[in-house]
TIZA-999318 format. One record per residue (C-alpha): x, y, z; residue number from 0. Coordinates in steps of 0.001 Angstrom, whole numbers. Example, Ala and Ser with C-alpha at 12.3 -4.5 7.8 and 13.67 -1.06 7.14 Angstrom:
+---------+---------+---------+-----+
!      px !      py !      pz !   n !
+---------+---------+---------+-----+
!   12300 !   -4500 !    7800 !   0 !
!   13670 !   -1060 !    7140 !   1 !
+---------+---------+---------+-----+
This chain:
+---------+---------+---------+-----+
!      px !      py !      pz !   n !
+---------+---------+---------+-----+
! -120745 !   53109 !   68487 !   0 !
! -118023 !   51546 !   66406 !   1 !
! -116775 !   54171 !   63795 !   2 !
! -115308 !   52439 !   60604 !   3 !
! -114080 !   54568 !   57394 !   4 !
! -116027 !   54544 !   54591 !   5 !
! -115183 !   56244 !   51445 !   6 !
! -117517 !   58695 !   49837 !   7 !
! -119738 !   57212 !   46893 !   8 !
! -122228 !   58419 !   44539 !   9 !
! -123555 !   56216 !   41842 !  10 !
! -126160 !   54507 !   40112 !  11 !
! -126734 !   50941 !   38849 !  12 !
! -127316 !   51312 !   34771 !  13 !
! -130242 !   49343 !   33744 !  14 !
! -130119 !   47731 !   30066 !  15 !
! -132339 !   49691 !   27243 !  16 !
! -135512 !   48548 !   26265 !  17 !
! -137289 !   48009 !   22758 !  18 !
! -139762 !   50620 !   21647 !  19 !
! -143550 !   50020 !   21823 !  20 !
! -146477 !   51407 !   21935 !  21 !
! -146424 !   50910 !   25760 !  22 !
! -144606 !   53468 !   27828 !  23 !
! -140925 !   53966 !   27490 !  24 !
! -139085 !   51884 !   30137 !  25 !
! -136380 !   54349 !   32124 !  26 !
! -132847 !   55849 !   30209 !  27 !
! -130168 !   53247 !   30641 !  28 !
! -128520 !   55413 !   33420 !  29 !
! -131768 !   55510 !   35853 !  30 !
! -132349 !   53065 !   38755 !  31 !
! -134816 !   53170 !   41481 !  32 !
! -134506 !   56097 !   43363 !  33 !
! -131620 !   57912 !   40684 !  34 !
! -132513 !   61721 !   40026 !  35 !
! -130028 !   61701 !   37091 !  36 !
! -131581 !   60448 !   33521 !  37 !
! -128523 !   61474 !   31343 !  38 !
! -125251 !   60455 !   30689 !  39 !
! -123138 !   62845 !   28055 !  40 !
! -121349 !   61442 !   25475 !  41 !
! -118319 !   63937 !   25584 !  42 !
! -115427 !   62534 !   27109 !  43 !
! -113974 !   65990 !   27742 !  44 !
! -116560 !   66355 !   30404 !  45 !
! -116092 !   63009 !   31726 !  46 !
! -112313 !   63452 !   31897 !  47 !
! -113305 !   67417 !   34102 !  48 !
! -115573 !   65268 !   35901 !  49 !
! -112792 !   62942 !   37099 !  50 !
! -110335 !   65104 !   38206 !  51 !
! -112730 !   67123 !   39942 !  52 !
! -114131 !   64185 !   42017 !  53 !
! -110358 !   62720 !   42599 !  54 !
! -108791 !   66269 !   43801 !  55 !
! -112022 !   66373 !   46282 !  56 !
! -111563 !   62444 !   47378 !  57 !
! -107670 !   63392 !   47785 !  58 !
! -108059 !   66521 !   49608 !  59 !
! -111044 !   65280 !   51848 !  60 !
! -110453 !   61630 !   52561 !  61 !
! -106366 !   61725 !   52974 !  62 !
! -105568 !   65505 !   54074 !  63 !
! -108877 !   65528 !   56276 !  64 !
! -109655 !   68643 !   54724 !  65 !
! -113341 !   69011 !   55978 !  66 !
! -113436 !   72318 !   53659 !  67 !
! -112536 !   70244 !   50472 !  68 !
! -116437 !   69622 !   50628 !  69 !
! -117546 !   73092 !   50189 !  70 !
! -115268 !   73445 !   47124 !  71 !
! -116594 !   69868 !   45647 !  72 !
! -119840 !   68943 !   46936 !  73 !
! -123034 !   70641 !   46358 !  74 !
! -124889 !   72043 !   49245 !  75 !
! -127999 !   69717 !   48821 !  76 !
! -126304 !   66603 !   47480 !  77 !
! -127824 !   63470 !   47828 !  78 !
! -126206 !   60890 !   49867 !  79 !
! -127374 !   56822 !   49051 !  80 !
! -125253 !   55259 !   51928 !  81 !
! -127222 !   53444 !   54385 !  82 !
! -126702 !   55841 !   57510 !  83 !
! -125413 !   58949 !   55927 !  84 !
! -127708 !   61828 !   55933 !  85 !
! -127987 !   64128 !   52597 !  86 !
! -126365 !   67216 !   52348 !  87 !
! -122817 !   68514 !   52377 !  88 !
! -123137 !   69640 !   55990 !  89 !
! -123986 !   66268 !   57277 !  90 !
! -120888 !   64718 !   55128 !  91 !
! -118372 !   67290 !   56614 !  92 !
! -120261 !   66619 !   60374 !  93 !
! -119957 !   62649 !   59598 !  94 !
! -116256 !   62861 !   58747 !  95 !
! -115415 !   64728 !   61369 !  96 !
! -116143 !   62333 !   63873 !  97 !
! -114316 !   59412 !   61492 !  98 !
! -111208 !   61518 !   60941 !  99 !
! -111288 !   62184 !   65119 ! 100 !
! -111164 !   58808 !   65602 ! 101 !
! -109304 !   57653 !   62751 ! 102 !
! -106692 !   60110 !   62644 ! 103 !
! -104045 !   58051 !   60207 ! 104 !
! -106579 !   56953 !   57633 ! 105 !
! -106148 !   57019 !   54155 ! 106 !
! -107441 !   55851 !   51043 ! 107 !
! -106056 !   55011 !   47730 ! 108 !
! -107516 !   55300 !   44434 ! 109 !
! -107081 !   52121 !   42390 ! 110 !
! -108496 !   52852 !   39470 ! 111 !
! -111102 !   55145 !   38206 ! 112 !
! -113741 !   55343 !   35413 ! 113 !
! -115745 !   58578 !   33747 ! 114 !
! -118582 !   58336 !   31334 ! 115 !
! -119863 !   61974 !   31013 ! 116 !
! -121462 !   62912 !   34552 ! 117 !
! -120598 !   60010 !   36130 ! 118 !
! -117351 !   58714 !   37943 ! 119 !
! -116574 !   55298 !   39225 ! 120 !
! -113540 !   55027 !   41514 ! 121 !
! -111849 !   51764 !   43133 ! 122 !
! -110642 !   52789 !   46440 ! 123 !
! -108948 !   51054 !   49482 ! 124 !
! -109760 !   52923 !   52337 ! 125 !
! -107545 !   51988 !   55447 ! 126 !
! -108826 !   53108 !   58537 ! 127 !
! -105109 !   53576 !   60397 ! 128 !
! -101768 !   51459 !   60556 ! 129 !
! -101488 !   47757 !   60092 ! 130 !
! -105019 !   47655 !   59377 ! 131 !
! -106700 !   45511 !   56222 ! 132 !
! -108685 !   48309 !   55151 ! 133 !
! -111821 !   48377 !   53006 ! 134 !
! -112657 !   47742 !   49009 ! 135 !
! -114660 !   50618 !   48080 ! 136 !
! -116349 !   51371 !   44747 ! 137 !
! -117714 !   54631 !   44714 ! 138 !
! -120052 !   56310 !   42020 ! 139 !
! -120350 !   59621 !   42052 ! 140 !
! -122837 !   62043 !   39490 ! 141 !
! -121233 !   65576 !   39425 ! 142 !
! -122902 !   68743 !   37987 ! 143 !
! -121385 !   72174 !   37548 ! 144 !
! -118128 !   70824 !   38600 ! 145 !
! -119149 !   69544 !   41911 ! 146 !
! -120010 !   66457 !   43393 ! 147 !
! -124509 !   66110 !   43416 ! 148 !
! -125256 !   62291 !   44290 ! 149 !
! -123383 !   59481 !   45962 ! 150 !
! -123694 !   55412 !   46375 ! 151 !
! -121387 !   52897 !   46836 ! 152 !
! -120761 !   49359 !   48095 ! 153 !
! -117619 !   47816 !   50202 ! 154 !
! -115944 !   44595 !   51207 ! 155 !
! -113306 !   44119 !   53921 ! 156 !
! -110117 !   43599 !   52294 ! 157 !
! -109315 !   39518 !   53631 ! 158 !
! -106449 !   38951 !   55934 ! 159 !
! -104919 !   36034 !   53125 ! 160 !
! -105862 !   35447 !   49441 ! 161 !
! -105151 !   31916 !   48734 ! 162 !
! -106601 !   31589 !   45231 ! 163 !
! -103786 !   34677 !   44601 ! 164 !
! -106603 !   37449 !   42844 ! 165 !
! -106543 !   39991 !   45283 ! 166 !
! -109496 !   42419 !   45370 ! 167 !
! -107660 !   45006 !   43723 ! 168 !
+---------+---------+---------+-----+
């Protein structure tokens, strides 16, 4: 089994907002299929406490390989949306385990990052060890009580040459 690093994610695609009828409401703006959060605050206090709590646990965990980063960050019974990742902060810390075994020099760095109340978007390049292209991660991540509840994300390789000079950072 090829073992490739993938950053941590938790997120949710936000859905536009309906008009009011006499039919039932459609969803809050922040709820997808499958999403168990239907709130975003407004304050940006908490959405600036909810960023630096989910970048001190993505430093500590994905570049010091501190496995024990996720019992100070992640809730017990967090739920986990990337295909083959189990739920739960056990499985995470078991899953990364084996990744940082294997992977010993990877890394990741944040490119940018985004809060909205509860809910943190970060622009990572994970690189898996030396010389390597690495991986363009976003990574949404719902945090409650200070720690890290639900996970999703979605990833590119990072190309080899960018001829039309963008970059994917």
């Amino acid at each position: 089994m090829r073992l490739t690093l993938r950053a941590l994610a938790l997120g949710v695609a936000l859905a536009g907002s309906g008009l009011a009828s006499s039919q039932a409401a459609p969803p809050p703006a922040n709820q997808a299929a499958g999403a168990t959060s239907t709130r975003i605050p407004d304050s940006a206090a908490e959405g600036e406490a909810n960023r630096q709590t989910v970048l001190s646990f993505y430093d500590a965990f994905f570049n010091r390989h501190d496995l024990s980063a996720a019992d100070r960050y992640v809730a017990q019974d967090y739920r986990e949306h990337t295909p083959g990742l189990a739920d739960g902060r056990r499985a995470l810390q078991d899953a990364y385990a084996t990744v940082f075994q294997h992977h010993p020099d990877a890394k990741v760095e944040v490119v940018r990052s985004i809060a909205q109340g509860n809910l943190v978007v970060l622009h990572v390049h994970a690189i898996p060890g030396p010389d390597a292209q690495g991986t363009a991660v976003v990574d949404i991540f719902r945090v409650l009580d200070d720690k890290v509840v639900e996970h999703w994300s979605v990833s590119q390789p990072v190309p080899a040459s960018d001829p039309d000079g963008k970059g994917v950072f």
